[in-house]
GUPAMAR-724972 format. One record per residue (C-alpha): residue number from 0; x, y, z. Coordinates in Angstrom, 2 decimals, decimal comma. Layout:
GUPAMAR-724972
ROLUM  nr    east   north      up
ROLUM NUM       X       Y       Z
...
//
This chain:
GUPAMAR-724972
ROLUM  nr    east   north      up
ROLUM   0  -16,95   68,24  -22,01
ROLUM   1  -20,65   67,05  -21,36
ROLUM   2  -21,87   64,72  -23,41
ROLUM   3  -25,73   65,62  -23,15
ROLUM   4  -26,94   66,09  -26,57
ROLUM   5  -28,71   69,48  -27,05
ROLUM   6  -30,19   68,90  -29,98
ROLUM   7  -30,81   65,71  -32,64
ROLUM   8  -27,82   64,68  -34,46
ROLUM   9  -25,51   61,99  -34,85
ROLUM  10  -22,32   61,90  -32,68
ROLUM  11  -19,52   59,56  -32,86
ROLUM  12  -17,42   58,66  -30,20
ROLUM  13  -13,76   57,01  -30,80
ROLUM  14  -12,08   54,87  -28,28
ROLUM  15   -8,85   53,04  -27,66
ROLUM  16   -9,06   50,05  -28,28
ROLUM  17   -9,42   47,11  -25,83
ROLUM  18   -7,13   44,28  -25,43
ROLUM  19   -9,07   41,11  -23,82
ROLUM  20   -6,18   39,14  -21,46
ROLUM  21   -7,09   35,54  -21,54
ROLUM  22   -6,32   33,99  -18,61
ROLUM  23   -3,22   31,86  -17,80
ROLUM  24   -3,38   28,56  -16,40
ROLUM  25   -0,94   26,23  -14,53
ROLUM  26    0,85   23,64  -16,85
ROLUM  27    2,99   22,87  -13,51
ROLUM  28    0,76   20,27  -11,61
ROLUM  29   -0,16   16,30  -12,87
ROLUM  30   -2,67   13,71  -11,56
ROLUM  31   -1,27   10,48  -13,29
ROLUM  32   -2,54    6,84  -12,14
ROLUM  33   -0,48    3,91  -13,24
ROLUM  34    1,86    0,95  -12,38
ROLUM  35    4,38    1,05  -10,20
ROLUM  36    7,29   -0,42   -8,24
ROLUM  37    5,71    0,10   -4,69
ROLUM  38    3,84    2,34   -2,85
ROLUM  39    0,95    2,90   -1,35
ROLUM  40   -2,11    1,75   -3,36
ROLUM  41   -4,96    4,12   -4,81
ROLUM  42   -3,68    6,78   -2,78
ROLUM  43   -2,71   10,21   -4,38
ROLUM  44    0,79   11,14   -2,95
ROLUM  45    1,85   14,57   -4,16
ROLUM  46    5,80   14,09   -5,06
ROLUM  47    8,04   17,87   -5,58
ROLUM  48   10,95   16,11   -7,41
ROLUM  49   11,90   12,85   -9,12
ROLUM  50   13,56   11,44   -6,47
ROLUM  51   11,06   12,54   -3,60
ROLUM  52    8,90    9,88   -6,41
ROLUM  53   11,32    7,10   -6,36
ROLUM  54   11,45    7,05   -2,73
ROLUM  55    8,23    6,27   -2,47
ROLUM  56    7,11    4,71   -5,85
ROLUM  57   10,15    2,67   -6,70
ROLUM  58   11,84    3,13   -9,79
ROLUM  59   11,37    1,87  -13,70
ROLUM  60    9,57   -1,42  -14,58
ROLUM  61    9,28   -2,96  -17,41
ROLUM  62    5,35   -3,24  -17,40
ROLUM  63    4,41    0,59  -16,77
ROLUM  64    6,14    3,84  -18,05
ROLUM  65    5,03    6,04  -15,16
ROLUM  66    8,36    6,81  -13,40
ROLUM  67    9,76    7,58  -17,16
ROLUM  68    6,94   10,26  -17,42
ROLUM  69    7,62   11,22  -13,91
ROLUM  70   11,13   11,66  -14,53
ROLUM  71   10,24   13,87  -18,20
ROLUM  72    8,02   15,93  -16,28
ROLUM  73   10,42   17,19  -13,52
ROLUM  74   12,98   17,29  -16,43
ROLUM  75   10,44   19,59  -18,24
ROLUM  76   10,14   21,84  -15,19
ROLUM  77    7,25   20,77  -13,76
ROLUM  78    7,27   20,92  -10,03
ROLUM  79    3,70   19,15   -8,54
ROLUM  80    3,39   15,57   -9,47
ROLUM  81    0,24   13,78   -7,97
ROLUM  82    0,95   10,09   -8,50
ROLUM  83   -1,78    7,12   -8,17
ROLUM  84   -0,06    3,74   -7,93
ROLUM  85   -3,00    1,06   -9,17
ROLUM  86   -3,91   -2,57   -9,39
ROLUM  87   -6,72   -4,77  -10,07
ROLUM  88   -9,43   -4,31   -7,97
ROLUM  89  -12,22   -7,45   -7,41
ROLUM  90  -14,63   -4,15   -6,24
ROLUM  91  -13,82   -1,05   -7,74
ROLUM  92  -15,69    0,76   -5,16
ROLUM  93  -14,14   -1,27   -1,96
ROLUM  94  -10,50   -0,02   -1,75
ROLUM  95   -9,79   -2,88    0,18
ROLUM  96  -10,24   -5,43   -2,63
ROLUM  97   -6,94   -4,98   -4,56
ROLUM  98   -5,40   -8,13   -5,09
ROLUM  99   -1,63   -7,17   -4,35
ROLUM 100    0,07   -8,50   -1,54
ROLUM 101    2,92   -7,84    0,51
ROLUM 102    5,59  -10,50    0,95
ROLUM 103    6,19  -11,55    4,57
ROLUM 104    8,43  -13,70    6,46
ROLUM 105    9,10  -14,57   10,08
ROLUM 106   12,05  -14,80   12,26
ROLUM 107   12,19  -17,84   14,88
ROLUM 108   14,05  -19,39   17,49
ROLUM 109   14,34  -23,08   18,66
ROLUM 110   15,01  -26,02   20,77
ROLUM 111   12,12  -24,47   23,06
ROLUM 112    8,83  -25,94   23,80
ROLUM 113    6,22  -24,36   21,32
ROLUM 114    2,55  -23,10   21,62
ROLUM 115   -0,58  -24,82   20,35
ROLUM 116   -1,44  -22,62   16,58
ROLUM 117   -4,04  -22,45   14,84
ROLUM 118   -2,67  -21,48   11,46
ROLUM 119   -4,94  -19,29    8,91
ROLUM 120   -4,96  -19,71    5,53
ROLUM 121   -6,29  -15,80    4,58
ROLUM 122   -4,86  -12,01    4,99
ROLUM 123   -6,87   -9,73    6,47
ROLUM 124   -8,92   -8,11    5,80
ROLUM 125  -12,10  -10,78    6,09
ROLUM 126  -15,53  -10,41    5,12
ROLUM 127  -17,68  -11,52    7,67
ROLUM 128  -21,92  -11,79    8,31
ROLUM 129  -23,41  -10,03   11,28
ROLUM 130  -24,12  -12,51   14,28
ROLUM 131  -21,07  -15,18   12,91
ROLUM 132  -19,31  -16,34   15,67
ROLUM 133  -15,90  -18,19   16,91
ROLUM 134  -15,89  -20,62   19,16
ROLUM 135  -12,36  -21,11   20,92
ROLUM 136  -11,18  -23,83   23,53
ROLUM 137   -8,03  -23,54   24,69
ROLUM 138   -5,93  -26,14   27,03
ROLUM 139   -9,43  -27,86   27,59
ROLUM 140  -11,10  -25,53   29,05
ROLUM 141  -14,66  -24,59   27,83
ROLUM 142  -14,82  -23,46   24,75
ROLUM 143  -15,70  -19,46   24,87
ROLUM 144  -17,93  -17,53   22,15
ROLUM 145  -16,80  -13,79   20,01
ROLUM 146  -19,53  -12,84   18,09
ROLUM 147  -18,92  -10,16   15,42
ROLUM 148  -21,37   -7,97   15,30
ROLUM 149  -22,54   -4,67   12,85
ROLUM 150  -25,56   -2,57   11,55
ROLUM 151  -25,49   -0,42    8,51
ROLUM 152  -27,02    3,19    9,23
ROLUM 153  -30,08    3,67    7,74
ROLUM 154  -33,17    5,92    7,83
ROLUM 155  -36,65    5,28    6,87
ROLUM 156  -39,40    7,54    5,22
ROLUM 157  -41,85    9,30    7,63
ROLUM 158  -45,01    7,91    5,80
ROLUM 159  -45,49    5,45    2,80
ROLUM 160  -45,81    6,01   -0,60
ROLUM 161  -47,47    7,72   -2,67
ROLUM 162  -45,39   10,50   -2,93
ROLUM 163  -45,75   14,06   -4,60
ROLUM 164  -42,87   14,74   -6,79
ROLUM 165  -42,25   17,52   -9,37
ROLUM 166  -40,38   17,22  -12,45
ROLUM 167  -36,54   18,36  -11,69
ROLUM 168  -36,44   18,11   -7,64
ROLUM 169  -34,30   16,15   -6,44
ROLUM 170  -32,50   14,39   -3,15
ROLUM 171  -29,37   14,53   -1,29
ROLUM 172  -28,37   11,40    0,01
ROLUM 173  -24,34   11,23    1,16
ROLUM 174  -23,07    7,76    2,33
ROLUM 175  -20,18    6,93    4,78
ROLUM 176  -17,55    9,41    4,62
ROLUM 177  -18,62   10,13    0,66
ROLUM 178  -19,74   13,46   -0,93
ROLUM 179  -23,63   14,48   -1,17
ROLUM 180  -24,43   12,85   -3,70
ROLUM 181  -27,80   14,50   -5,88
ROLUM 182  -30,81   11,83   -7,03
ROLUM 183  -32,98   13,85   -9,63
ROLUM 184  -36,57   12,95  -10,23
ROLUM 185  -37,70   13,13  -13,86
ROLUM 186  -41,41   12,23  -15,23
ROLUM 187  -40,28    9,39  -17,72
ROLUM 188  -39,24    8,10  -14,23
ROLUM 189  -43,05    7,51  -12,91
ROLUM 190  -46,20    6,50  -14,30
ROLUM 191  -47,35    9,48  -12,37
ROLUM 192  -44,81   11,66  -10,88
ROLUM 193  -47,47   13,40   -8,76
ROLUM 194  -48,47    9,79   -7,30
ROLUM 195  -45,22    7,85   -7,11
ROLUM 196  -44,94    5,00   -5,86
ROLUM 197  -42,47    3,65   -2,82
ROLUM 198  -41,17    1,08   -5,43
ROLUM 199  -40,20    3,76   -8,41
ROLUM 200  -38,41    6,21   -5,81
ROLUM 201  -36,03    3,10   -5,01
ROLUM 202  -35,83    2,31   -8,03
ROLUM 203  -34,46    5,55   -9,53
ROLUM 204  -32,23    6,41   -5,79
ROLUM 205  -30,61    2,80   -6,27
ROLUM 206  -29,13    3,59  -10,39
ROLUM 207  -27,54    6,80   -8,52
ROLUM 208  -26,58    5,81   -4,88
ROLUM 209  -23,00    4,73   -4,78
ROLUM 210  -22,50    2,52   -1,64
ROLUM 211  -25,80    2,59   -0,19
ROLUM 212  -29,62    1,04   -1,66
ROLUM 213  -33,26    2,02   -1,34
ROLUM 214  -35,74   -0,59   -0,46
ROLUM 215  -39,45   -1,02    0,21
ROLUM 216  -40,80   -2,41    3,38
ROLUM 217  -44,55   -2,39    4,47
ROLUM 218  -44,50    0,46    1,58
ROLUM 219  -42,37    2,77    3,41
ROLUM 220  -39,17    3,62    1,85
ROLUM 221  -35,90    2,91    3,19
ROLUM 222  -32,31    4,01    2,70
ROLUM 223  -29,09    1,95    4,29
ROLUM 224  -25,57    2,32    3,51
ROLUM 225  -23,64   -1,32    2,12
ROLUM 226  -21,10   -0,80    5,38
ROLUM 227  -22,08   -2,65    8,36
ROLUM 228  -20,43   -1,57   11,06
ROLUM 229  -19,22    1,00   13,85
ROLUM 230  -17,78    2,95   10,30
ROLUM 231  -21,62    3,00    8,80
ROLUM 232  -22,86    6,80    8,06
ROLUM 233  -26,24    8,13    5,88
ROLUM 234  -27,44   11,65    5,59
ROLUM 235  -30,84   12,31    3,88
ROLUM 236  -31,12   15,73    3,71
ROLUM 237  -32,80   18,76    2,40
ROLUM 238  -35,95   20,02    1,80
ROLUM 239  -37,36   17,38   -0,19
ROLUM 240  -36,20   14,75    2,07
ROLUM 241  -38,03   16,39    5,04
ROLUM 242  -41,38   17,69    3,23
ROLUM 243  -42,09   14,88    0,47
ROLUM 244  -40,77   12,05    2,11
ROLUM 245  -40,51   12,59    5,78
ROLUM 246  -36,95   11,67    6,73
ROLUM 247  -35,43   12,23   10,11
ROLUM 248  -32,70   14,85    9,70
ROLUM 249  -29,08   14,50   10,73
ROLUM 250  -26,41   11,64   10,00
ROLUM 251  -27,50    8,38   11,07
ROLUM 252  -24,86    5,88   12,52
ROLUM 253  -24,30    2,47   12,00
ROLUM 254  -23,25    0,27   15,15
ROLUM 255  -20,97   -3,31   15,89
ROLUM 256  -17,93   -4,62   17,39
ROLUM 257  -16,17   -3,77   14,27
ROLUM 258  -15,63   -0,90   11,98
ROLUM 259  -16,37   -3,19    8,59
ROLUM 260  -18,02   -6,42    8,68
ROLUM 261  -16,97   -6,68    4,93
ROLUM 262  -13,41   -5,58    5,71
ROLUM 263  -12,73   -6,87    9,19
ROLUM 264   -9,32   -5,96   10,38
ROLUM 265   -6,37   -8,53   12,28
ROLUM 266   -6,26   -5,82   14,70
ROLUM 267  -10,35   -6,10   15,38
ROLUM 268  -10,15   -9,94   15,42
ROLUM 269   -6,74   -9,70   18,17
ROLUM 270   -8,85   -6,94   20,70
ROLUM 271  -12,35   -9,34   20,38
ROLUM 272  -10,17  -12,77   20,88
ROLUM 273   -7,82  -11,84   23,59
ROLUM 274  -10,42   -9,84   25,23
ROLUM 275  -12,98  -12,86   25,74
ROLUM 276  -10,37  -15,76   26,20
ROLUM 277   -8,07  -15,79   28,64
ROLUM 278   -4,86  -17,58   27,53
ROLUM 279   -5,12  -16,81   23,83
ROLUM 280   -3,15  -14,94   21,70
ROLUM 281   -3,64  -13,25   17,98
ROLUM 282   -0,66  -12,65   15,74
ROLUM 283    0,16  -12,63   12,15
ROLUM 284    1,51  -15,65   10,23
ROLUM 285    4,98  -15,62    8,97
ROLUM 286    2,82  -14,81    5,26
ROLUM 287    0,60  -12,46    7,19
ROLUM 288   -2,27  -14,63    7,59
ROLUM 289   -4,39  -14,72   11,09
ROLUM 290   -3,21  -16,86   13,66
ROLUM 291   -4,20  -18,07   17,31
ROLUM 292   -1,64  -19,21   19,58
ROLUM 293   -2,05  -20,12   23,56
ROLUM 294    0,19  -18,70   26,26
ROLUM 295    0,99  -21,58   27,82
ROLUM 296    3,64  -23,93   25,39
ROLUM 297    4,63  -27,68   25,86
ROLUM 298    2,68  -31,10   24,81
ROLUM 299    0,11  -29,90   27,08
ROLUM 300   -1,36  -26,64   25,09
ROLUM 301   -3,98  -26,98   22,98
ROLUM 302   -6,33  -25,00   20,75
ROLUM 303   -9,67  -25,69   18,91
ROLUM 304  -11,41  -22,81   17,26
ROLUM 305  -14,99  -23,72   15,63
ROLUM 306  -17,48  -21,52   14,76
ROLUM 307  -19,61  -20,19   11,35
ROLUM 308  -16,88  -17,23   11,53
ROLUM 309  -13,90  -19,25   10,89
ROLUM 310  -14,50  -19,73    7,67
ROLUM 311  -13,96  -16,69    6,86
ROLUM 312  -11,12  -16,27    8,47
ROLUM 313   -9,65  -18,75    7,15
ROLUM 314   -9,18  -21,34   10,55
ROLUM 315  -10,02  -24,94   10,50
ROLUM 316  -11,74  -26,64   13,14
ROLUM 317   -9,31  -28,98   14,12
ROLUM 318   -7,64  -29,47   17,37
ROLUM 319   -4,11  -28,70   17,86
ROLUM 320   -1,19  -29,25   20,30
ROLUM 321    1,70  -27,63   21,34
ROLUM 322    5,51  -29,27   20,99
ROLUM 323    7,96  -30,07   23,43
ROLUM 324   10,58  -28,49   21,41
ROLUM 325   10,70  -26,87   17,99
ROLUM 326   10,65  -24,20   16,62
ROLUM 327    8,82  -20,82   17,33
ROLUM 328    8,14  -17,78   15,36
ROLUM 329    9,24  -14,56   17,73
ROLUM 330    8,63  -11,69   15,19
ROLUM 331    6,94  -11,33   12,39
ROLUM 332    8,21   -9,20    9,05
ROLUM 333    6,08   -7,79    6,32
ROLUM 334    7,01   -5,38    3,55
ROLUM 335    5,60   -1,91    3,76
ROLUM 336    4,05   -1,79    0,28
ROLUM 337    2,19   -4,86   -1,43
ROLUM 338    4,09   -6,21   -4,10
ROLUM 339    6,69   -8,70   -5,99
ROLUM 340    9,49   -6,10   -5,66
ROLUM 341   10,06   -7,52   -1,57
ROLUM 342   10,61  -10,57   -2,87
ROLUM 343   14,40   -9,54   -3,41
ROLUM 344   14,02   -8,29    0,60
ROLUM 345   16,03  -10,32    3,32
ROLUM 346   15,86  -10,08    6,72
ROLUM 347   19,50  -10,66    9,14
ROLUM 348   19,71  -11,22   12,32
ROLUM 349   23,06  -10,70   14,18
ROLUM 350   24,49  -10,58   17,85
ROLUM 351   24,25   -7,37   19,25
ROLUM 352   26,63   -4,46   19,02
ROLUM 353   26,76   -3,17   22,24
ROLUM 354   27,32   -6,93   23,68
ROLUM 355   24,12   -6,84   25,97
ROLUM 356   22,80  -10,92   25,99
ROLUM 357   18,79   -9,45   25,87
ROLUM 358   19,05   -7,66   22,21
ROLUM 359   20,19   -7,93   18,65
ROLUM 360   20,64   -6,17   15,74
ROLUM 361   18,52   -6,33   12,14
ROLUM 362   19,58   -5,52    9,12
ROLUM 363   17,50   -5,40    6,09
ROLUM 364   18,62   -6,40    2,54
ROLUM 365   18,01   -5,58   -0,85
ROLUM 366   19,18   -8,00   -4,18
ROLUM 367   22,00   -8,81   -1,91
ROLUM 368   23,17   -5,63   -0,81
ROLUM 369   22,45   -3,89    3,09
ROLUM 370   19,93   -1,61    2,93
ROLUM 371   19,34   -0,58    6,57
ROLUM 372   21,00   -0,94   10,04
ROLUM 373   18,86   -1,29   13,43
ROLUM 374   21,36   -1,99   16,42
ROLUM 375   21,08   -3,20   19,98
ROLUM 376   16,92   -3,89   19,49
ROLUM 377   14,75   -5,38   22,34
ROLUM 378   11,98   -8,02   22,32
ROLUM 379   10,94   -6,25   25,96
ROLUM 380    7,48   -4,13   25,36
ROLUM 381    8,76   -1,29   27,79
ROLUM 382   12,23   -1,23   26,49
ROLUM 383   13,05    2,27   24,46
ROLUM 384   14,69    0,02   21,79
ROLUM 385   11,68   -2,04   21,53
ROLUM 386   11,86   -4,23   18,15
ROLUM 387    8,57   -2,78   16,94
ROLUM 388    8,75    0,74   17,90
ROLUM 389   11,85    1,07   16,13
ROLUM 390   11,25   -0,88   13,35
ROLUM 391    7,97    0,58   12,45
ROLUM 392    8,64    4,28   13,33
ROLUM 393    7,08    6,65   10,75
ROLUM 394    9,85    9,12   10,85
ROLUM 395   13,52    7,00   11,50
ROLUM 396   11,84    2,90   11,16
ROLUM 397   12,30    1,22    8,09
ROLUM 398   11,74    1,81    4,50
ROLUM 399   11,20   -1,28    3,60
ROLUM 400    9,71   -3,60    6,34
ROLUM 401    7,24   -3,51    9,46
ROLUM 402    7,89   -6,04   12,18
ROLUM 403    5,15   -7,41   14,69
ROLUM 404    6,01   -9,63   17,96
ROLUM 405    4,72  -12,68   17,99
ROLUM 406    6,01  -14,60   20,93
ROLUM 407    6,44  -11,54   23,63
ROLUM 408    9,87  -11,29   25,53
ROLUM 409   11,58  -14,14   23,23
ROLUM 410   14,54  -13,75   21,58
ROLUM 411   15,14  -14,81   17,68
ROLUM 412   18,23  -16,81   16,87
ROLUM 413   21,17  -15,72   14,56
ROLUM 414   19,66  -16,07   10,79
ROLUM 415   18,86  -14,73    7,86
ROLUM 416   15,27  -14,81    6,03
ROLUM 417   14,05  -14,19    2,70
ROLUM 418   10,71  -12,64    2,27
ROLUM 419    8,37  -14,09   -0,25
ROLUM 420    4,99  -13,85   -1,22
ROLUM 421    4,63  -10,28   -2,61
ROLUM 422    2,31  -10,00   -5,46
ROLUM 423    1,56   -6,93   -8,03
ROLUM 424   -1,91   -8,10   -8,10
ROLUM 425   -1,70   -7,41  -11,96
ROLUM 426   -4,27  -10,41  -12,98
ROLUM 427   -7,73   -9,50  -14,45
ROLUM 428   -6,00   -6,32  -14,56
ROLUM 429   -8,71   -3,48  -16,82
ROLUM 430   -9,80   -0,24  -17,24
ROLUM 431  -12,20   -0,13  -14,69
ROLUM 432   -8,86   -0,14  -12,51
ROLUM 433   -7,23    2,84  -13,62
ROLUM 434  -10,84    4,64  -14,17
ROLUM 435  -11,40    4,01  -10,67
ROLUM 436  -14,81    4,43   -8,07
ROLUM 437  -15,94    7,96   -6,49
ROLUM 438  -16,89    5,68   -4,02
ROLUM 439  -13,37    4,16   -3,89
ROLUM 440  -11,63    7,21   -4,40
ROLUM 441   -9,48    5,75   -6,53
ROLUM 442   -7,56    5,86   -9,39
ROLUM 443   -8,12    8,41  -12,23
ROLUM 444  -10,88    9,97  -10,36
ROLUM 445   -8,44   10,10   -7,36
ROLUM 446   -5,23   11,63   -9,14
ROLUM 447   -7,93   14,65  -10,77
ROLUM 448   -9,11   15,65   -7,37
ROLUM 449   -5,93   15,66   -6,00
ROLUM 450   -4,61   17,76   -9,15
ROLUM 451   -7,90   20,27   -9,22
ROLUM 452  -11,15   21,01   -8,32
ROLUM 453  -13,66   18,42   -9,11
ROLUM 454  -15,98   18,50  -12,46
ROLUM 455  -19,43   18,61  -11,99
ROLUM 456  -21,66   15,87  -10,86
ROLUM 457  -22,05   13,00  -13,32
ROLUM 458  -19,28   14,86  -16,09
ROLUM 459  -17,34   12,01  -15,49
ROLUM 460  -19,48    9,33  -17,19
ROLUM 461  -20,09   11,19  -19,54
ROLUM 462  -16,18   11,94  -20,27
ROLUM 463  -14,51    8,88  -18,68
ROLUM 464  -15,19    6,35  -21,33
ROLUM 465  -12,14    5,32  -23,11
ROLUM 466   -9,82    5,13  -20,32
ROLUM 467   -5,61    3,64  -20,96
ROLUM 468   -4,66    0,35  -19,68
ROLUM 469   -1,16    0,87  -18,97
ROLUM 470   -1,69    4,36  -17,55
ROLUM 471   -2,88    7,70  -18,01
ROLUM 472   -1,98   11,58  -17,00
ROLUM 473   -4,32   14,33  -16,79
ROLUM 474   -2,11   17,78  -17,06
ROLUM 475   -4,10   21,71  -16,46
ROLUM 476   -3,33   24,16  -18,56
ROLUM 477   -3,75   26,25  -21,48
ROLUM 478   -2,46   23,95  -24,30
ROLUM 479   -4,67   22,59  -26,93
ROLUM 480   -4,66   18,90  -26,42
ROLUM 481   -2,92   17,03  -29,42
ROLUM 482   -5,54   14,25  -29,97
ROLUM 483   -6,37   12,27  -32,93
ROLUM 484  -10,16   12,59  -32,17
ROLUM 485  -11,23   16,08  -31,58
ROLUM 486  -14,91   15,69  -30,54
ROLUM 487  -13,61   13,55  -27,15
ROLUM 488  -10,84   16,17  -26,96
ROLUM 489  -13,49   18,85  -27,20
ROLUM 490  -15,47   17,04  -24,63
ROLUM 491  -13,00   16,75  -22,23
ROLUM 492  -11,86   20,41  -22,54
ROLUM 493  -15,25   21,48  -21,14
ROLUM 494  -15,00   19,13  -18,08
ROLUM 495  -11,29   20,43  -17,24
ROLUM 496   -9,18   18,48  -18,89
ROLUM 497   -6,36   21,03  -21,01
ROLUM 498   -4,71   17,58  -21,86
ROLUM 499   -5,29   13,50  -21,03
ROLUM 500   -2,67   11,18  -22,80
ROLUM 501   -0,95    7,64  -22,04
ROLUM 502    1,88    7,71  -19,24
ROLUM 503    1,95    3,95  -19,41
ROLUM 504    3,40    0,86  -21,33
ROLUM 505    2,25   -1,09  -23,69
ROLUM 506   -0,06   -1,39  -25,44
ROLUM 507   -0,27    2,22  -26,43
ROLUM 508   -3,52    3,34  -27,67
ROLUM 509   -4,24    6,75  -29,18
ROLUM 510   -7,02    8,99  -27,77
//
């Protein structure tokens, strides 16, 4: 039937009526960031099951709650569980700076002549300045130079200020391995935000850069990232960059003999060393501090490391000898994951199984009872039962503890060791912990990208401001949130959040 009206009058129409489906979404997956056994730190690890999370997180502890809500989620039915295992940080934004430590220990042999050691007193990693130096002598010789060396990328304006903004443009600026990161301009900014100066652009790109600053020099502006070091990246880029201020597209690259001069690795300090001094070796501590040993052993070795780098590495400039006979550490141990729960880790060391006089077996205890089994092991780099390769395997290696060689080829007597030295790192312990950095990618902020997309730029200051000592949980989904303050609950509703409460100990505080 047409419905063109041939003449005026009033029609009406009836319909059925609509139903309007509301959307459904997932209740199933769980960012949560809290205290736990072991584990990696600040990393998200997505666990399918409650004991796929012990296995790697540990079990319950009397200081955090977050294997209990672990466990009550997969009892609930929940079936993606993104877990954050956090500590204190001295640098929220420097994932490095976590103050837990792994406990260590070292198995030896003796009645041999020992090396000349210089003995650390610091784990890696070290912060170090660019152009600080080590100065080694070993068995007399003439002492030898490393320098560690490292630029930050950076990239300077194309002409000096004044510069022509407009209210609401803005700049991308993305530093290191970070996301673009978006600077607006505003007028209460600028005296004159048609004729601003070099100074007030750095000033407003240094309260939003995270990890890199603006500065002024000869009036031109200049952007750097904090790293120094082969690892250093900056991007400046879009149309603003290029027409106002004159930046040079593309990613700029930093450059050194190290990836971090503030988070110099044992591994960078070994490859520098050995490569400039013959007769030198780099190895781990028995507590996993830096070490140099010589080659040679015997009253006659000797070792003096000076230098404005040794300080932070923790040497001292003294000389040292070597031993006619002592004894010598062959192979280090160190827990996988930082903490006080390896304390209750020993090491054993029997004869072999299969009989053979160049290998021996390790087992690994836990509170007194065997843990592990690693047979008919080799101190021989080329040897397919080589102590570290097994030891340390990823797939079929330990659980509990990675082993380095110290003295290559030597075998370690019949004993048994204790670790010690593992630390929670729970001192100073705040919010600011559990919050975490974007530039860290840490804590809460890590567990909610893992969980689901990522709000929009700057929501979460404006949302993460009462954050849970002891632990929190972040959960998608349709349910309304049961808070006892609905205008944050509101508030967090429009950023993503279907529901934020505690997951952790004491004290429990109420949102």
């Amino acid at each position: 039937m047409s419905r063109e009206l041939l003449s005026s009058k009033v029609v009406v129409e009836e319909e059925e009526p609509r139903v309007r489906g509301i959307p459904s979404a997932p209740t199933s997956v769980v960012g949560a960031v809290g205290l736990a056994e072991r584990g990696p730190i600040g990393q998200a690890v997505l666990c399918t099951s409650f004991e796929e999370y012990q296995a790697t997180f540990g079990g319950f502890t009397p200081d955090s709650d977050l294997a209990l809500a672990a466990m009550g989620f997969f009892e609930q039915g929940g079936s993606h569980f993104w877990a954050v295992r956090t500590v204190h940080y001295e640098d929220a934004s420097n994932p490095e700076s976590h103050t837990a430590t792994p406990a260590a220990a070292a198995l030896t042999t003796g009645g041999g002549p020992t090396p000349a050691v210089v003995r650390g007193t610091l784990r890696p990693p070290f912060t170090l300045a660019n152009g600080q130096r080590l100065e080694v002598s070993a068995n007399g010789a003439e002492a030898v130079d490393v320098v560690f060396s490292g630029t930050a990328a950076s990239v300077s304006a194309g002409r000096p200020g004044p510069y022509t903004l407009t209210a609401e443009q803005s700049l991308r600026v993305r530093v290191d391995d970070g996301r673009d990161v978006f600077i607006p301009f505003s007028e209460e900014d600028f005296g004159d935000i048609t004729q601003a100066t070099a100074q007030e652009v750095a000033a407003v790109l240094n309260a939003g850069l995270i990890g890199g600053r603006a500065t002024v020099e000869a009036g031109v502006l200049r952007i750097a990232s904090d790293t120094q070091g082969a690892s250093s990246r900056l991007e400046v880029g879009d149309a603003v960059a290029n027409t106002v201020f004159g930046f040079a597209g593309g990613p700029q690259v930093g450059s050194g003999n190290v990836q971090s001069l503030r988070a110099v690795e044992l591994a960078e300090v070994r490859a520098l060393v050995e490569a400039a001094v013959a007769g030198v070796r780099v190895a781990p501590s028995s507590l996993g501090a830096l070490q140099l040993l010589t080659q040679s052993t015997g009253a006659g070795a000797s070792l003096r490391v000076q230098g404005d780098a040794g300080f932070g590495l923790g040497l001292d400039a003294l000389l040292h000898t070597g031993d006619a006979s002592g004894a010598t550490d062959v192979l280090h141990l160190e827990a996988r994951d930082a903490g006080a729960y390896a304390n209750r880790l020993e090491v054993e060391v029997r004869l072999p199984t299969n009989g053979a006089p160049d290998t021996f077996d390790v087992l690994v205890l836990e509170d007194g009872a065997y843990r592990e089994s690693f047979p008919n092991l080799s101190s021989a780099r080329g040897d397919a039962r080589y102590v570290e390769r097994v030891l340390n395997d990823e797939r079929t290696g330990s659980t509990y503890v990675r082993a380095f060689m110290v003295q290559p080829d030597a075998l370690p007597d019949e004993q048994t060791v204790a670790l010690s030295g593992g630390a929670d790192g729970l001192v100073g312990l705040d919010d600011t912990d559990f919050i975490g950095s974007e530039a860290g990618r840490s804590g809460l902020l890590r567990a909610r990208r893992s969980a689901g997309p990522l709000p929009p730029p700057g929501a979460w200051a404006r949302h993460a401001r009462r954050p849970q000592r002891y632990g929190a949980l972040l959960r998608g989904g349709a349910r309304r949130p049961r808070l006892r303050r609905p205008r944050l609950a509101r508030g967090l509703q429009r950023h993503g959040h279907r529901l934020l409460r505690l997951a952790g100990g004491r004290p429990r505080r109420a949102l």
